[in-house]
C-alpha positions in Angstrom: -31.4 76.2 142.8 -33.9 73.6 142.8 -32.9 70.0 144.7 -34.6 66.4 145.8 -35.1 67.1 149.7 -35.6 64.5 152.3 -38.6 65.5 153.9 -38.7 62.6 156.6 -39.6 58.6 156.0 -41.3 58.3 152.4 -41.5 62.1 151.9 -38.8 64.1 149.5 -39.7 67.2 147.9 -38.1 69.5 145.4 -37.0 72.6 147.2 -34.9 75.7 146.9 -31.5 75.3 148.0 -28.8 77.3 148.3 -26.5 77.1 145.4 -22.9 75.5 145.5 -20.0 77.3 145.5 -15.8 76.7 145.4 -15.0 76.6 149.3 -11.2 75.3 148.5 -8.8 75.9 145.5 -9.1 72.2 144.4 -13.0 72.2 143.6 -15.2 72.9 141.1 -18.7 73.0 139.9 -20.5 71.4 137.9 -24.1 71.9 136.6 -25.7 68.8 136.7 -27.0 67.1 133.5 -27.9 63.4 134.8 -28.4 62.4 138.7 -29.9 59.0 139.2 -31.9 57.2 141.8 -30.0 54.7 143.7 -31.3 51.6 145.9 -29.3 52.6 148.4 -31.0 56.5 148.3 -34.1 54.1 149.4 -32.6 53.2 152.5 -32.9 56.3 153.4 -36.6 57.4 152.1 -37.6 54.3 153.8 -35.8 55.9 157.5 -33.8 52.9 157.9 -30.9 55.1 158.5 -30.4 57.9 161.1 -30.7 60.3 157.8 -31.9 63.8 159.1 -34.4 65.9 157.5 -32.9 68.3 155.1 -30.4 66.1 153.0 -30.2 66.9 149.7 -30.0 63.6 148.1 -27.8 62.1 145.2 -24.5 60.4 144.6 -24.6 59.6 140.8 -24.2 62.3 139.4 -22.6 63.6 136.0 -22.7 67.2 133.9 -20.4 70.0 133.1 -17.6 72.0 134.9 -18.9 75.6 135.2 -16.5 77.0 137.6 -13.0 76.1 138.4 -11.1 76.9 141.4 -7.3 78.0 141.5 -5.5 75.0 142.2 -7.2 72.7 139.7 -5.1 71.9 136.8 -6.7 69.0 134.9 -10.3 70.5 134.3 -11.5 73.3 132.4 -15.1 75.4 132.3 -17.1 73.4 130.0 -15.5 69.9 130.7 -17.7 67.0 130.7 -17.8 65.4 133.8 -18.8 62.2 135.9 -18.3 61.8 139.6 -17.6 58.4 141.6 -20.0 58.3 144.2 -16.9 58.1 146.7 -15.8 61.3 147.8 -12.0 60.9 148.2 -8.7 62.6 148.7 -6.2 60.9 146.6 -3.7 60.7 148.7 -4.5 59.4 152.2 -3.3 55.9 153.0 -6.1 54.0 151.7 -6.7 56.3 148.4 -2.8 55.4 147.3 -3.4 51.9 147.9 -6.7 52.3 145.3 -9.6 52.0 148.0 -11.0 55.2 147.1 -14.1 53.9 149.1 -12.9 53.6 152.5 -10.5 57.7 151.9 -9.8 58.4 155.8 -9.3 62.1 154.7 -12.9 63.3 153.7 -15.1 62.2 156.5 -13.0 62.6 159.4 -13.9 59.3 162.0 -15.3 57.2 159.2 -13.7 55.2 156.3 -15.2 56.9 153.3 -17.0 59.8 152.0 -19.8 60.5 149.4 -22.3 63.0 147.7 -25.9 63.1 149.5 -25.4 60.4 152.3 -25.9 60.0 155.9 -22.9 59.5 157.8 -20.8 59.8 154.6 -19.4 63.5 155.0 -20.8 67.0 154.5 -21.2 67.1 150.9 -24.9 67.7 149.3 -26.2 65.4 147.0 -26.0 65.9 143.1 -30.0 65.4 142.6 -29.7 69.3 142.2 -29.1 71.9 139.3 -25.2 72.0 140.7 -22.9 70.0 142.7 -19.3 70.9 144.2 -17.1 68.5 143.7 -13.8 68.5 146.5 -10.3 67.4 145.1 -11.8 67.6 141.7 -9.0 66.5 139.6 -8.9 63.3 141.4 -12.4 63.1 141.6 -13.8 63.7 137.9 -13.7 61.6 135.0 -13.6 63.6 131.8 -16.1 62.9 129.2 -16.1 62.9 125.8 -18.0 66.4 124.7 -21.3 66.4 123.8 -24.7 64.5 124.4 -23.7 60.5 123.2 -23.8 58.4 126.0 -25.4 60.1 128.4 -27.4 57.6 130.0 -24.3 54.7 130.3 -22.0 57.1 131.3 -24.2 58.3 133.9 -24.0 54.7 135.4 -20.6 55.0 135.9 -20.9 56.9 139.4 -22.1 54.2 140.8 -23.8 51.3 139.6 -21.9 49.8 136.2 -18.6 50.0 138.9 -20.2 48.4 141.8 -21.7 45.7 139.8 -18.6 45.0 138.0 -16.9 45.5 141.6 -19.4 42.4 143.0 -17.8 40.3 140.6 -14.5 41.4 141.2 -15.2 40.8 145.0 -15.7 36.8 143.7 -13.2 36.8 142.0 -15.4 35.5 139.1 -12.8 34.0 135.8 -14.2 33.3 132.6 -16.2 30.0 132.2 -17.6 30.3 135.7 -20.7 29.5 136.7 -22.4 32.7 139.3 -25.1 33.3 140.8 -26.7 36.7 141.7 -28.9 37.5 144.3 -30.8 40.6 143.6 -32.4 42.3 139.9 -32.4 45.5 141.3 -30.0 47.9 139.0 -26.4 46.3 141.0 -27.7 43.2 140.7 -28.3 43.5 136.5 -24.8 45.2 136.4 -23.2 42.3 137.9 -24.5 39.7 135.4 -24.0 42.5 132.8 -20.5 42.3 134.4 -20.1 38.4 134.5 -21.2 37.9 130.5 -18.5 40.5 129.9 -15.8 38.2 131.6 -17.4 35.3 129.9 -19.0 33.9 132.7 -20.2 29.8 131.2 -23.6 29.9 133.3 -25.6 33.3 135.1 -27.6 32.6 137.7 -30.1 36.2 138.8 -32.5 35.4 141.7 -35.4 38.1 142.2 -39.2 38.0 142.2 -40.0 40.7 140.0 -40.8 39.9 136.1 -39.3 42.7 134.7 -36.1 42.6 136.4 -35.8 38.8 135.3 -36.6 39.5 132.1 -34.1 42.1 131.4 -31.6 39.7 133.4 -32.4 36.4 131.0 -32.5 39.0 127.6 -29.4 41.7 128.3 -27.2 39.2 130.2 -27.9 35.8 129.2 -28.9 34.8 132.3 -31.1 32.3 133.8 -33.3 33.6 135.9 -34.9 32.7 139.2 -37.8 34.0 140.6 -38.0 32.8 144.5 -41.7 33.4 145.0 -42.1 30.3 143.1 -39.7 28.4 145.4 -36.3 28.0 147.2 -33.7 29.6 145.0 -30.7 27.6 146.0 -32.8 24.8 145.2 -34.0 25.8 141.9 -30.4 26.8 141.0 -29.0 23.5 142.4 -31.2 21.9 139.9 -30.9 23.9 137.2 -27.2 23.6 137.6 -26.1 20.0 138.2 -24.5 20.8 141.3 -23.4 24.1 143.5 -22.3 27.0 141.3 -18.2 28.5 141.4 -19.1 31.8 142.6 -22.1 34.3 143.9 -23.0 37.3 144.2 -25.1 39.5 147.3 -26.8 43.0 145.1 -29.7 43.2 148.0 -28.0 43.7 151.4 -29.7 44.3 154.7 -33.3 44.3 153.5 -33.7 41.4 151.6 -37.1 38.8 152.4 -37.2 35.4 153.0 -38.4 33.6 150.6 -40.1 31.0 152.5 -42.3 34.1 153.8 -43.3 35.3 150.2 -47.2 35.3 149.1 -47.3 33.9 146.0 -51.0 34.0 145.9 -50.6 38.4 145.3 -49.5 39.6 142.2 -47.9 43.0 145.0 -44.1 42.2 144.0 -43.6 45.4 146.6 -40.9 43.9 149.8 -42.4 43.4 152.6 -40.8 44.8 155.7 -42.2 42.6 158.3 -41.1 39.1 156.1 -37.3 41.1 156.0 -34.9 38.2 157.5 -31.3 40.6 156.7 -29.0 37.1 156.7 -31.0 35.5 154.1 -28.8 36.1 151.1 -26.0 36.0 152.7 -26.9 32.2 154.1 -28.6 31.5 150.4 -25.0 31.8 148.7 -23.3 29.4 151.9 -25.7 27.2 150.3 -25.0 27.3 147.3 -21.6 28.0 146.4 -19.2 25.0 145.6 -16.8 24.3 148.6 -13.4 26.5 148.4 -15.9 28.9 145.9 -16.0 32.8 146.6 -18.6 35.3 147.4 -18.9 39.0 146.7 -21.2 41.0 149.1 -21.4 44.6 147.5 -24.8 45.0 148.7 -25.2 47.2 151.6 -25.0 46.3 155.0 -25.3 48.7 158.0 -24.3 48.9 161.8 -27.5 50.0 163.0 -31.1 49.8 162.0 -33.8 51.8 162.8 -36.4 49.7 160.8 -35.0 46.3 161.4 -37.1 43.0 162.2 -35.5 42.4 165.1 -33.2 43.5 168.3 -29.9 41.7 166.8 -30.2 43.0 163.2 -30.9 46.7 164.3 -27.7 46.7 165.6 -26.3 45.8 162.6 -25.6 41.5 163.6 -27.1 39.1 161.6 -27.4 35.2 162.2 -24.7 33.7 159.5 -24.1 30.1 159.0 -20.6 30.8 159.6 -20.2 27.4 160.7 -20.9 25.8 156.9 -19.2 29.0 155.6 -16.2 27.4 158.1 -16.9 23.6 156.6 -17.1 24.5 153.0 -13.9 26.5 153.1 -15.5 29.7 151.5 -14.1 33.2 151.1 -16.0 36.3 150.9 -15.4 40.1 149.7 -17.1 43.1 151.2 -17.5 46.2 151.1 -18.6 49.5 149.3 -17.0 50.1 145.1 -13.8 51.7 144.9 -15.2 53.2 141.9 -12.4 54.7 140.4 -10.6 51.8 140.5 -12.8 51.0 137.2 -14.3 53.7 136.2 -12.3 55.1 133.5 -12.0 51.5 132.0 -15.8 50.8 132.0 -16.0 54.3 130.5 -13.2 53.4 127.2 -15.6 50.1 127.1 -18.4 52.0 126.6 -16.6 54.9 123.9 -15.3 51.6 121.9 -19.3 50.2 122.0 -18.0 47.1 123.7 -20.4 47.3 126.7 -23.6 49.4 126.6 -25.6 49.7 130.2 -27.8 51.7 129.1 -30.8 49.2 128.8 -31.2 49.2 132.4 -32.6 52.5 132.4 -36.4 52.8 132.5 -37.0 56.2 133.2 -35.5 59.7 132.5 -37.4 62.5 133.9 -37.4 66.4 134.8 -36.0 67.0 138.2 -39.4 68.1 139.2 -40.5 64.5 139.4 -38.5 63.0 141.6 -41.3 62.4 144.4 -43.7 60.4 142.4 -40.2 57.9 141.2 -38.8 57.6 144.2 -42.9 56.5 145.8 -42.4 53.9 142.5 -38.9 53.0 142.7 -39.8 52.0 146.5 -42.5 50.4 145.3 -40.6 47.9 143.2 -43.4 48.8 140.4 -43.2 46.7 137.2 -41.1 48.5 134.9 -39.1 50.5 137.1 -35.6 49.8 137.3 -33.0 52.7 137.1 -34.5 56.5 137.4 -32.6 59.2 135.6 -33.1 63.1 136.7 -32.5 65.7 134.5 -32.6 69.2 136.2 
């Protein structure tokens, strides 16, 4: 079968792959209908992780059940399917508790398991013609039958959950004022997220149009754009004051923005003006004293690629003393997706959220190279890439 391929930094191609096929009683597979591009897949194009060649990427991925094994009992051939990006047992300490994410079962020696990942178990990515899918009943969300939906309830897998996760991390309430860092696709799911819970005032802070745009028209947001100055600033104005909550949807890479060139009209990040704590330090600012934050962007142990000897290994200068002062609190940590997925998913059936605007391209497998080059690129118009084998 034909899969995305990491070839080595900035290189995937679509190869030939040996196809998937039941190894246990509890899995299936399915053949793949959607798999989407994550920012997270990037860390990995980019080799800021230790990611090997020969990783088949993917871990949103949705279709239909074409083979069951023996022991499963809730899905049948023909079921339609999405998968959390977690790879999880169900019934390990953590799973039973509801942090899917973190399943000590699946990934023996690490806290969490997941489809096309380094570090994250041995399961192949879903960017593929077919995936196999461990503990399947506890890891597939049935589907309504048919076509409708396909590109919101692909989201499900990953990003419409972790947005919505970012906020939960924040514990945002209705009538809240929340400001996002990051317009990538988590980023516009959380403010998707906080007009849901009726969020009063929506802060999104990025410097590409296009993002901001579809931040200030699908989320009633205001948005910030911090090549044209310091965000916490801008917000602070905008605002009256320091906002309840906020929001960290860029992670590890994030740029500074005192280091941004506003004179180029190149919205690409720039690796050598990467300062990792910047977010992080933007939201001390600029959260209220006794407010919360939610970091579900992604943060990493080690670095290959990072701008200097501290951060590679994964420690970043925090203002922990002001985090200290202001008495803050803070959420981490990657989704438990299913922990929301099969509510996100009634939201969508009963058309009272839609996240399928954030979807700018859907494409033939074939042409994963050339969107992964533009989705790395942080090109004007791209914002979530859907493959279709």
């Amino acid at each position: 079968m034909r899969a995305v391929v990491y070839q080595g930094p900035y290189d995937v191609a679509v190869e030939e792959v040996e196809e998937p096929e039941i190894e246990h009683p509890n899995d299936v597979v399915v053949d793949i209908t959607t798999s989407c591009i994550c920012g997270s897949d990037l860390h990995m194009y980019e080799g800021r992780t230790a990611a090997e060649e020969g990783i088949v990427f993917g871990h949103e991925n949705m279709g239909v059940v074409s083979e069951v094994g023996e022991a499963v009992s809730t899905l049948a051939e023909g079921d339609r399917v999405v998968m959390p990006f977690n790879v999880s047992c169900g019934f390990c300490q953590n799973c039973e508790e509801g942090y899917t994410g973190f399943c000590t079962n699946v990934n023996p020696g690490f806290a969490g398991g997941a489809y096309g990942y380094v570090a994250m178990g041995p399961y192949p990515g879903g960017q593929a013609e077919k995936l196999r899918v461990p503990y399947a009943d506890h890891n597939a969300l049935k589907l309504p039958e048919g076509r409708e939906h396909e590109d919101a309830f692909s989201l499900l897998a990953d990003i419409f959950p972790t947005g919505w996760h970012g906020t939960e991390l924040a514990n945002l309430q209705p009538g809240e004022s929340v400001a996002i860092f990051g317009a990538g696709p988590v980023g516009l799911m959380a403010a998707y997220s906080a007009k849901i819970k009726g969020a009063a005032e929506i802060y999104v802070v990025d410097q590409v149009p296009s993002r901001l745009e579809l931040a200030e028209e699908h989320c009633d947001a205001q948005a910030i754009d911090f090549s044209e100055g310091d965000p916490v600033d801008q917000i602070i104005e905008e605002h009256g004051g320091m906002v309840d909550k906020g929001v960290d949807a860029v992670g590890y890479q994030a740029t500074d923005p005192d280091d941004v060139d506003t004179d180029t009209e190149d919205y690409s990040y720039q690796p050598a003006k990467e300062n990792p704590a910047v977010v992080i330090n933007n939201l001390i600012r600029v959260v209220r004293p006794t407010g919360e934050l939610g970091i579900p962007g992604l943060y990493v142990p080690e670095d290959p690629g990072a701008p200097d000897d501290m951060a590679a290994q994964g420690r970043l200068g925090i203002d922990f003393g002001k985090f200290f002062e202001k008495g803050l609190k803070c959420g981490t940590g990657q989704c438990n997706v299913k922990e929301y997925n099969r509510y996100l998913r009634d939201m969508i059936i009963e058309g009272r959220a839609d996240p399928s605007w954030v979807v700018s391209h859907r494409v033939n497998l074939d042409e994963a190279p050339e969107m992964y080059e533009a989705f790395d690129a942080r090109e004007e118009g791209v914002t979530k890439v859907l493959l279709e084998p």
